[in-house]
C-alpha positions in Angstrom: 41.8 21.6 4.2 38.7 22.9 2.7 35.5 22.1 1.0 37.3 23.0 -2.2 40.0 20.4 -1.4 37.6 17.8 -0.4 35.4 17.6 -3.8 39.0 17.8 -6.0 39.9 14.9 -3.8 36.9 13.4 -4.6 37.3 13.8 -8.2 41.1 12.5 -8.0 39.5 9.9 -6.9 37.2 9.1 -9.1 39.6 9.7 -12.2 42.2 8.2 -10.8 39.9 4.7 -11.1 39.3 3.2 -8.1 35.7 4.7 -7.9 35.1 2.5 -11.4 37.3 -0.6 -9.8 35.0 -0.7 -6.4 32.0 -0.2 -8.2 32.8 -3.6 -10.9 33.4 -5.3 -7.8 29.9 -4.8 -6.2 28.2 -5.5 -10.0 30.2 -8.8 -9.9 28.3 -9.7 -7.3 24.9 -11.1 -9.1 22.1 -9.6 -5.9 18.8 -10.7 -7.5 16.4 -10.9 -4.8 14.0 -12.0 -7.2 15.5 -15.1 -8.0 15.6 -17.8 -5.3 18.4 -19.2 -6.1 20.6 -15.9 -4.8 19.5 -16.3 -2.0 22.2 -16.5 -0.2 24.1 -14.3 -2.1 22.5 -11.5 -0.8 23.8 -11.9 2.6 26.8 -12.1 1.3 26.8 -9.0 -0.1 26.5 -7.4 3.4 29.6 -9.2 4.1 32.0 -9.0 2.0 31.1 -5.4 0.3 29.2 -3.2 2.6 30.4 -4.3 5.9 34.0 -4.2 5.5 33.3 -0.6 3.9 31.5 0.9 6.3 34.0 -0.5 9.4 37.1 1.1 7.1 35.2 4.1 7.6 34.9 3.6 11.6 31.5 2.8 11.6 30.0 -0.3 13.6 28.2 -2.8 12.0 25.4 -5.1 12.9 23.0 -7.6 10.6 19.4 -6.8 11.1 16.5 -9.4 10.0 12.6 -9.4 10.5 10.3 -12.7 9.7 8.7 -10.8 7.1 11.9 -10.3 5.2 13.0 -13.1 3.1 16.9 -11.0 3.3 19.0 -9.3 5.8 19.5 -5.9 6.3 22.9 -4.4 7.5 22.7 -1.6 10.1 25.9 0.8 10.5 26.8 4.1 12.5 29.7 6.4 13.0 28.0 8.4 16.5 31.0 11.0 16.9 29.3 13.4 19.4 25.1 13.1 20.5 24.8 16.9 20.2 25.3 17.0 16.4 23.0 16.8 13.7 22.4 12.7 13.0 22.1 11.7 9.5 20.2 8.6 8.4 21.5 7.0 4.8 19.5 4.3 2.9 20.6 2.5 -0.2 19.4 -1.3 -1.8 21.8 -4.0 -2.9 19.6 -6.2 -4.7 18.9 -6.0 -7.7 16.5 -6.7 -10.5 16.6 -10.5 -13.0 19.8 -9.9 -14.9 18.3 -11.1 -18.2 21.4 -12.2 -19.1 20.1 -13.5 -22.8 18.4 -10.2 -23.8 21.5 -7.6 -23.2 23.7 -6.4 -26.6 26.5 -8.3 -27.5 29.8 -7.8 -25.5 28.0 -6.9 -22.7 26.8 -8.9 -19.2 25.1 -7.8 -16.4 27.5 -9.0 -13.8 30.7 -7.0 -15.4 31.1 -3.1 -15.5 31.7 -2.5 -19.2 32.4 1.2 -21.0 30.7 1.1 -23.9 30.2 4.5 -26.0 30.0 7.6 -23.7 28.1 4.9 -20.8 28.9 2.0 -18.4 27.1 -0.7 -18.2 26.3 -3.2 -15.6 22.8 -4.5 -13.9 22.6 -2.5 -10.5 25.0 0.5 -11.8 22.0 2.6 -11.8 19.5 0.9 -9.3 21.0 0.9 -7.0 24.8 0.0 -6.4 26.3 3.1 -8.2 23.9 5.4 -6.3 24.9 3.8 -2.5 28.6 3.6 -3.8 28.7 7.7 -4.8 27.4 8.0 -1.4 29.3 5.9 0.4 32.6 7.1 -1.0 31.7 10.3 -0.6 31.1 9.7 3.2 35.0 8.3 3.1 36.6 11.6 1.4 35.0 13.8 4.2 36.8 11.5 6.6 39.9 11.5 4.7 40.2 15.5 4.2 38.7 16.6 7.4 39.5 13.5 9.4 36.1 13.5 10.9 32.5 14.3 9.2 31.2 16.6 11.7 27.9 15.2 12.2 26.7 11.8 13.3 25.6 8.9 10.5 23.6 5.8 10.3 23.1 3.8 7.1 20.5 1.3 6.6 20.8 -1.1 3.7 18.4 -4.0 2.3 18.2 -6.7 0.3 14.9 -6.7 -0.4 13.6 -3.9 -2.5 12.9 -5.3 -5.9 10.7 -7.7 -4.4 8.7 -5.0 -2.5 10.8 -4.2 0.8 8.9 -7.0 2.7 9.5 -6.5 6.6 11.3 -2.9 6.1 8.3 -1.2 7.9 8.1 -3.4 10.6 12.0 -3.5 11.2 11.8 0.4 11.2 9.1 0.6 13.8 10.7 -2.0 16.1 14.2 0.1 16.2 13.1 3.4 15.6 15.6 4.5 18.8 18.2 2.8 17.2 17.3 4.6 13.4 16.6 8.1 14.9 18.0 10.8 13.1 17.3 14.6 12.4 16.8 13.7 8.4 17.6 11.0 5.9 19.6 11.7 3.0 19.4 8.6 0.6 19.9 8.2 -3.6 17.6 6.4 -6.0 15.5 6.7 -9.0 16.4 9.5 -12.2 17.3 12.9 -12.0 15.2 15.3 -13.6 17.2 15.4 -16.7 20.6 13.8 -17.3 22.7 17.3 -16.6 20.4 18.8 -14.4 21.3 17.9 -10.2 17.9 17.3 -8.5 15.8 16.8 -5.3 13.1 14.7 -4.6 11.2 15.7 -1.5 8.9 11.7 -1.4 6.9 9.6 -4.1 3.8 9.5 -5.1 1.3 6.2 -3.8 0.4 3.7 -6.1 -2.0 1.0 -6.3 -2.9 -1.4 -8.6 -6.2 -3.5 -9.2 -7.9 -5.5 -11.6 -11.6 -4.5 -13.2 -13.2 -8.0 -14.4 -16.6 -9.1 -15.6 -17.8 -12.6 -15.2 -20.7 -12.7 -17.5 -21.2 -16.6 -18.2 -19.7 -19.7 -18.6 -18.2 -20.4 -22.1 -18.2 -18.1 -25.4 -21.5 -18.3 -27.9 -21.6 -18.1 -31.3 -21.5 -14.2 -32.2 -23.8 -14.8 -35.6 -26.4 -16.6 -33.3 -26.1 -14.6 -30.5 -25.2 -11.5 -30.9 -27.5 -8.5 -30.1 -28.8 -11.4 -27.6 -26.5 -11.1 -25.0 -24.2 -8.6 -23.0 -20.2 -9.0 -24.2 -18.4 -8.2 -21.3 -15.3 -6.9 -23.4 -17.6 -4.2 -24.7 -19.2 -3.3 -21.0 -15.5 -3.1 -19.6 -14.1 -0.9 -21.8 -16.8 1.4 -21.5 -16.7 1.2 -17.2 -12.6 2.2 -18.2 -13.8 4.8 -20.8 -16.0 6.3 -17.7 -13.2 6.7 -15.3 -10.9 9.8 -17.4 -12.4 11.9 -20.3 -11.0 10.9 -24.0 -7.8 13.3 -23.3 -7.4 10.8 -19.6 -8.4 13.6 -17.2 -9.2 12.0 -13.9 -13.5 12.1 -13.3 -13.7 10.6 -9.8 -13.5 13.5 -7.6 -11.9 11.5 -5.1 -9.0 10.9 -6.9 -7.9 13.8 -7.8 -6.2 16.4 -4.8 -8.4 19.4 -4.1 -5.9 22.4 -5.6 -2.1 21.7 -6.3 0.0 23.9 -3.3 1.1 27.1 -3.9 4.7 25.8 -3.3 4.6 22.4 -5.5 3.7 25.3 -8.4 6.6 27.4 -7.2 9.0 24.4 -6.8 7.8 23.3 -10.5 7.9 26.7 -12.3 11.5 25.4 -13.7 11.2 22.3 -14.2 11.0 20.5 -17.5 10.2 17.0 -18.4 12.7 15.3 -21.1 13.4 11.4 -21.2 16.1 12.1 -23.0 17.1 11.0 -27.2 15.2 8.1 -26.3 12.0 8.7 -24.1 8.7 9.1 -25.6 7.3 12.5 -27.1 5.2 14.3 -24.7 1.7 14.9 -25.6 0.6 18.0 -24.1 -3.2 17.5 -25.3 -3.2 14.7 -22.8 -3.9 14.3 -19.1 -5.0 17.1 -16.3 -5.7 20.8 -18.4 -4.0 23.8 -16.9 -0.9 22.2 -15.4 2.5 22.2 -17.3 3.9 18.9 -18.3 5.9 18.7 -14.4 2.7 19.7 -12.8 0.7 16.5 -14.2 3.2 14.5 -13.5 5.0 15.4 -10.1 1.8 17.0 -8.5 -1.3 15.4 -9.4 -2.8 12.2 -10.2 -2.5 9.4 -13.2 -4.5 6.4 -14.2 -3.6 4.0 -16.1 -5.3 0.5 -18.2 -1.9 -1.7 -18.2 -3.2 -4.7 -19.8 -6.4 -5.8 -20.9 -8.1 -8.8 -22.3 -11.1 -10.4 -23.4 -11.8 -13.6 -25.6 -8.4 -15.2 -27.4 -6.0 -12.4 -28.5 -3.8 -14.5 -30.1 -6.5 -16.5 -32.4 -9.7 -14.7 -32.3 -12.9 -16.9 -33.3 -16.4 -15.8 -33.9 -18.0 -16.2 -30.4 -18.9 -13.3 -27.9 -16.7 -13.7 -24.6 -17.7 -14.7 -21.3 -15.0 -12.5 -19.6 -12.8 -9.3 -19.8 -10.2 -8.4 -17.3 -7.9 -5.6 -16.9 -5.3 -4.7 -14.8 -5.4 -1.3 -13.8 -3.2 1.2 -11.7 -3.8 5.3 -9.9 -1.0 6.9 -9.1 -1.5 9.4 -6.6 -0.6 12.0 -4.5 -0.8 13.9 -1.2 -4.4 14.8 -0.1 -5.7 11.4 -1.2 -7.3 9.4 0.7 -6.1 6.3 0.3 -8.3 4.1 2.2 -10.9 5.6 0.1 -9.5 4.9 -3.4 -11.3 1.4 -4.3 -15.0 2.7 -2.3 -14.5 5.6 -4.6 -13.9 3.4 -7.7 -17.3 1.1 -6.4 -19.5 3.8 -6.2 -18.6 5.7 -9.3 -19.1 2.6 -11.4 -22.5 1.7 -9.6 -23.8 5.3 -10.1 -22.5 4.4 -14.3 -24.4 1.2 -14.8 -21.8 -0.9 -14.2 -22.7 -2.7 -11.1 -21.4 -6.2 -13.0 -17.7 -5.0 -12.8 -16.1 -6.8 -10.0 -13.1 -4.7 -8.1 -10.3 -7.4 -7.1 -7.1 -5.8 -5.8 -3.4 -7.4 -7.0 -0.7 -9.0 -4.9 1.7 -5.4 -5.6 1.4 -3.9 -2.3 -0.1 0.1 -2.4 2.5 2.6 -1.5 1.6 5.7 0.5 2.4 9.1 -1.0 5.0 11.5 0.6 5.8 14.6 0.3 7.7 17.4 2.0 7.6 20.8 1.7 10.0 22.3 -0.7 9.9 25.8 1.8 11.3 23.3 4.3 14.7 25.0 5.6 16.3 21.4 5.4 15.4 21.6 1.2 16.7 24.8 1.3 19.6 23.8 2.7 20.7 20.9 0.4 19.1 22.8 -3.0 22.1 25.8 -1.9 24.7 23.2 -1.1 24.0 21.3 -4.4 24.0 24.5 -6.2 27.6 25.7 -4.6 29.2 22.4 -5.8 27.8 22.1 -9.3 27.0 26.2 -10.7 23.4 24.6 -11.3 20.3 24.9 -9.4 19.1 21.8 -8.5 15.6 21.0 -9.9 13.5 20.6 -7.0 10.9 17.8 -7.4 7.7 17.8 -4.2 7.6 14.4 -5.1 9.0 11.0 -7.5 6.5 10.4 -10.1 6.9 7.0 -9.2 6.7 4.9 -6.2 9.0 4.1 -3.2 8.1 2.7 0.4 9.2 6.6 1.7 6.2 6.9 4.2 8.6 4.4 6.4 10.8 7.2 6.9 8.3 9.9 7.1 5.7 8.5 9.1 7.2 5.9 11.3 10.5 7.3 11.5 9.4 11.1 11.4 12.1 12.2 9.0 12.1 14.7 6.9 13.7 13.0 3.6 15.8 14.4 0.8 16.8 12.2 -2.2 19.8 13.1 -4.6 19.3 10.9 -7.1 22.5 9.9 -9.2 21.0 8.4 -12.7 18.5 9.9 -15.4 15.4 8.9 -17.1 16.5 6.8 -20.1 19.0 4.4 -17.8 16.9 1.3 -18.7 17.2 0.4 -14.8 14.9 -3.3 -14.8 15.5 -3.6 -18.2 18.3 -5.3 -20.6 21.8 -3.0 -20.7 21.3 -0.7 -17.8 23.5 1.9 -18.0 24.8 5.1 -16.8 27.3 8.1 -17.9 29.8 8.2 -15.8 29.6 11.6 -16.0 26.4 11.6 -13.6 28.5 9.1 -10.8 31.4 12.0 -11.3 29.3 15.4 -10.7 27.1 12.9 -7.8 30.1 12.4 -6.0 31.0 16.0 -5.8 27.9 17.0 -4.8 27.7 14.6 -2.3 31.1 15.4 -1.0 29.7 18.5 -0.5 26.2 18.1 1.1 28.3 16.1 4.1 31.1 18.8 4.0 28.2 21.4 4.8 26.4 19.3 7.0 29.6 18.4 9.5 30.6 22.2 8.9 27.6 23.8 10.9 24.7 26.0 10.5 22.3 23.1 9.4 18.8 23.9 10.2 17.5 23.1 13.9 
């Protein structure tokens, strides 16, 4: 049998239905962490989906937990020889609120509909349908070749939408037990909807709120106006001080030195489109000189998320005592970012703005990642993707957004290679997310045969 045989198989499979049949099951199944009442449901999950998968497959299972982790994670490995390469999988079962109410007629979170040219099911794109095309790809290696060729672990946890409390600490406590030569794991969008892609880590994020205090109580704006500060007026100007008018970034600090030779290279190609339904691009705005994929997959964004000062929702003639914002940087490697907020203080003391008070949110910051898309192991999976799909892959340094990858890079010491199997307009977190099954097809051929080439030798050392 060949690698030929083992994507048709794959495929067979998947047209056959039992791909569509496995992954309804899982959807059934209603994972959200962020509601306490699921609880226990997402231990359950471990049970009666992943475990009994993974042990078909030959693997051994064991249930992993941490204080800080409000769920359990489920630990499984097929070791078939120490001296082969050792592959480390990572996939999330929970999933976001269903939001039951808010989704289209005919259509529910917890059942795998086709509707139109898409299915549609809460987790089919974040991230059920994205471990699942993994996962089954896993099994058609093992049923054409009758062994993969390589060793694998998988890791999966129930506690991602709710921040992947106590997955760092669970990693450093059995990193023996999670070593492996490179993770290969699935999540977030492709690049475009019919374009295979690579995302090499994510870029850091942390949000924080800009307030000022001025007094107690609103006064009269006729009586005192021109009297006294209004804070809503101060803030927006400290905000206005942070990017020009177009939002390019004017703390030095955060903003990266230069943009590397090979994040420009890796980027040349790449083209930024949400799709019928995503936003126009406005070229005027953000960093000058970098393409659209440059601004967002190799430097650095801030954003004003919300913002408010006196009574939105029935304004009255008095100056407020308050405004507040909640603000957010995305950023990327060659930040520091222990030196994120100092930088933010001294900028807006050196501005005049010594009244704005710097409070950071509950979200936790996430570190940014990124590996080098010369790396041979990139190079690797970009040619392997390419041989199963006639496209070349588009090869993103980093996610725009943010994922807890520095667990796998710096306390694991993996390189890390994500295959994402969904696009940009999936409304993953949202009401009637969705996916073409198209994207689940061509994912689990490629997949099929990134393990094919990875049990089949001549993997980088």
């Amino acid at each position: 049998m060949t690698r030929t045989h083992a994507i048709e198989h794959a495929h067979k499979h998947f047209d056959s239905g039992q791909f569509r049949a496995t992954l309804a099951r899982r959807i059934a199944i209603p994972t959200e962490s962020q509601n306490p009442d699921r609880a226990g449901i997402l231990g359950d999950y471990l049970e009666t989906e992943m475990r009994p998968a993974f042990e078909s497959m030959g693997f051994t299972c064991q249930i992993l937990r941490h204080p800080k982790a409000a769920a359990p994670f489920l630990f499984a490995q097929r070791i078939e020889d120490p001296a082969l390469p050792t592959v480390l999988g990572y996939g999330h079962g929970d999933v976001i609120r269903g939001l039951e109410p808010e989704w289209k007629d005919g259509l529910s979170p917890w059942t795998l509909t086709e509707s139109g040219d898409c299915w549609f099911g809460r987790g089919i794109a974040d991230n059920k349908g994205q471990h699942t095309v993994n996962m089954e790809a896993l099994r058609t290696v093992l049923e054409v070749r009758g062994q993969l060729g390589f060793n694998a672990k998988y890791l999966i946890e129930m506690g991602e939408e709710t921040g992947s409390a106590g997955l760092r600490e669970l990693c450093a406590e059995n990193q023996e037990l999670l070593q492996a030569d490179l993770l290969i794991a699935s999540d977030g969008p492709r690049l475009r909807a019919e374009r295979p892609t690579i995302f090499l880590g994510s870029r850091g994020s942390v949000n924080f709120d800009l307030v000022i205090d001025a007094r107690q109580g609103g006064h009269h704006s006729g009586n005192w106006g021109g009297l006294i500060s209004n804070p809503g007026i101060q803030l927006a100007h400290a905000i206005a001080s942070l990017t020009t008018p177009t939002g390019q970034i004017l703390i030095h600090e955060w903003v990266p030195k230069e943009l590397p030779a090979s994040v420009r290279r890796a980027l040349a190609d790449c083209e930024v489109d949400g799709g019928a339904d995503g936003p126009t691009i406005e070229p005027w705005w953000g960093e000058a000189g970098l393409s659209p994929a440059e601004r967002v997959f190799g430097w650095c964004s801030f954003e004003t998320l919300a913002y408010k000062t006196g009574n939105p929702e029935m304004p009255v003639n008095a100056i407020p005592p308050r405004a507040w914002a909640r603000c957010q940087l995305r950023f990327v490697v060659g930040i520091d970012p222990d030196d994120i907020l100092p930088a933010l203080r001294r900028h807006l003391d050196r501005h005049g703005f010594p009244m704005v008070k710097i409070i950071t949110t509950r979200e936790s910051m996430f570190q940014a990642t990124r590996i080098d898309p010369d790396d041979p192991w990139v190079q690797w999976a970009a040619d392997s993707i390419a041989k199963t799909s006639s496209k070349k892959p588009a090869i993103l340094p980093n996610l725009g957004g943010s994922l807890p990858n520095d667990i796998f890079t710096d306390v694991l010491g993996l390189r890390t290679v994500w295959v994402p199997h969904s696009y940009p307009g999936c409304s993953q977190h949202a009401p009637n997310e969705h996916l073409p099954p198209a994207i689940l097809r061509e994912g689990l051929g490629i997949m099929t045969g990134l393990y094919w080439d990875l049990g089949a030798g001549g993997t980088p050392a």
